[in-house]
C-alpha positions in Angstrom: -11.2 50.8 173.7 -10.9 49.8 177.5 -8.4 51.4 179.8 -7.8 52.7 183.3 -6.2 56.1 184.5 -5.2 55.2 188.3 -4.4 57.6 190.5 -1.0 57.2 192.9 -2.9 56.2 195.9 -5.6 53.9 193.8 -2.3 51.9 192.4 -0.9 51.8 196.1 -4.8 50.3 197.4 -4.8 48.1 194.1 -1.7 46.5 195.0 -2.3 46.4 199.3 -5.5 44.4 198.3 -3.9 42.2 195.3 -1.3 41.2 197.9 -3.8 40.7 201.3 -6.3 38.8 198.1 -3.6 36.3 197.1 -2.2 36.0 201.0 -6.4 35.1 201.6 -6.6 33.0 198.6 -8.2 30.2 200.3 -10.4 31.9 203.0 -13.3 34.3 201.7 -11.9 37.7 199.9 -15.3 38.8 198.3 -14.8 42.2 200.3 -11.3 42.2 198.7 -13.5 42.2 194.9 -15.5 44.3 195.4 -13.1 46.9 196.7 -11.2 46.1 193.4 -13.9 46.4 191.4 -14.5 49.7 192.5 -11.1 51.1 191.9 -11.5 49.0 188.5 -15.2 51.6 187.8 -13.4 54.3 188.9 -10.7 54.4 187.3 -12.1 53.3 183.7 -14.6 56.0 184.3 -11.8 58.7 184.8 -10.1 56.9 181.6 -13.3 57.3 179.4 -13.5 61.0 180.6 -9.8 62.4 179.7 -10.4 60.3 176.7 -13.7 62.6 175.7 -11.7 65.7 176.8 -8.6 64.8 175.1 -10.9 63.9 171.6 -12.7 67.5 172.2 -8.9 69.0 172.8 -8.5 67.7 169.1 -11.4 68.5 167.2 -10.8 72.3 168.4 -7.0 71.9 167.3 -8.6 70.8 163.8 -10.7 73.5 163.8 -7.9 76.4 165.1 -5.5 74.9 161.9 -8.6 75.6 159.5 -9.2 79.2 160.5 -5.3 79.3 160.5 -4.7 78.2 156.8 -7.9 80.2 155.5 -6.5 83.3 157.1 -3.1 82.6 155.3 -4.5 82.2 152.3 -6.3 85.2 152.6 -3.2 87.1 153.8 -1.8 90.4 152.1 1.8 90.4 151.5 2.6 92.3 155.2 0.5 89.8 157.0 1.9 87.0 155.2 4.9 85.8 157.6 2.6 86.6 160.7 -0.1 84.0 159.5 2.1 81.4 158.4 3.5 81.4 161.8 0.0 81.3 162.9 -0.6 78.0 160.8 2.6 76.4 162.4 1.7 77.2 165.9 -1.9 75.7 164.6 -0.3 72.4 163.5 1.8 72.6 166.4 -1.1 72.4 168.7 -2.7 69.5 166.9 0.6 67.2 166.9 0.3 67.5 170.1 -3.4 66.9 171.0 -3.4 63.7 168.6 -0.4 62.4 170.5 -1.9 62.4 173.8 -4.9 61.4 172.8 -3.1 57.6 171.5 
């Protein structure tokens, strides 16, 4: 899965050069592309690496809900409520790792 993660000023250059490109259309640009494709590497690069971090993020959520519903299960009756609450907050943090990492 391909994607970019720009940052404000890379969308503000993106769009200066688009705009001086097509203005240039007919005259050489091949500065203008190879400016773009820089902002194109550096932004899928930044993409891929959230997308690794965001992928570790839920792996350790997995893992945290795992220990969380063993040590409910394993609960006596006075540590009961405390654990369950554990699991939700567990469950809690992996909704939302899995959602931002769509």
């Amino acid at each position: 899965m391909a994607g970019h993660t720009y940052t404000t000023s890379e969308k503000a250059r993106r769009t200066r050069l688009l705009a001086k490109g097509a203005k240039g259309a007919y005259g050489d640009i091949t500065a203008i592309e190879r400016e773009l494709d820089r902002l194109e590497r550096t932004a899928a690069d930044r993409y891929e690496r959230e997308q690794r971090a965001l992928a570790r993020q839920v792996d350790q959520a997995k893992d945290e809900l795992a220990a969380a519903k063993a040590a409910e299960r394993a609960a006596d009756r006075g540590e009961r409520q405390a654990a369950k609450q554990a699991r939700k907050d567990a469950e809690d943090r992996l909704r939302r790792a899995e959602r931002a990492y769509r």
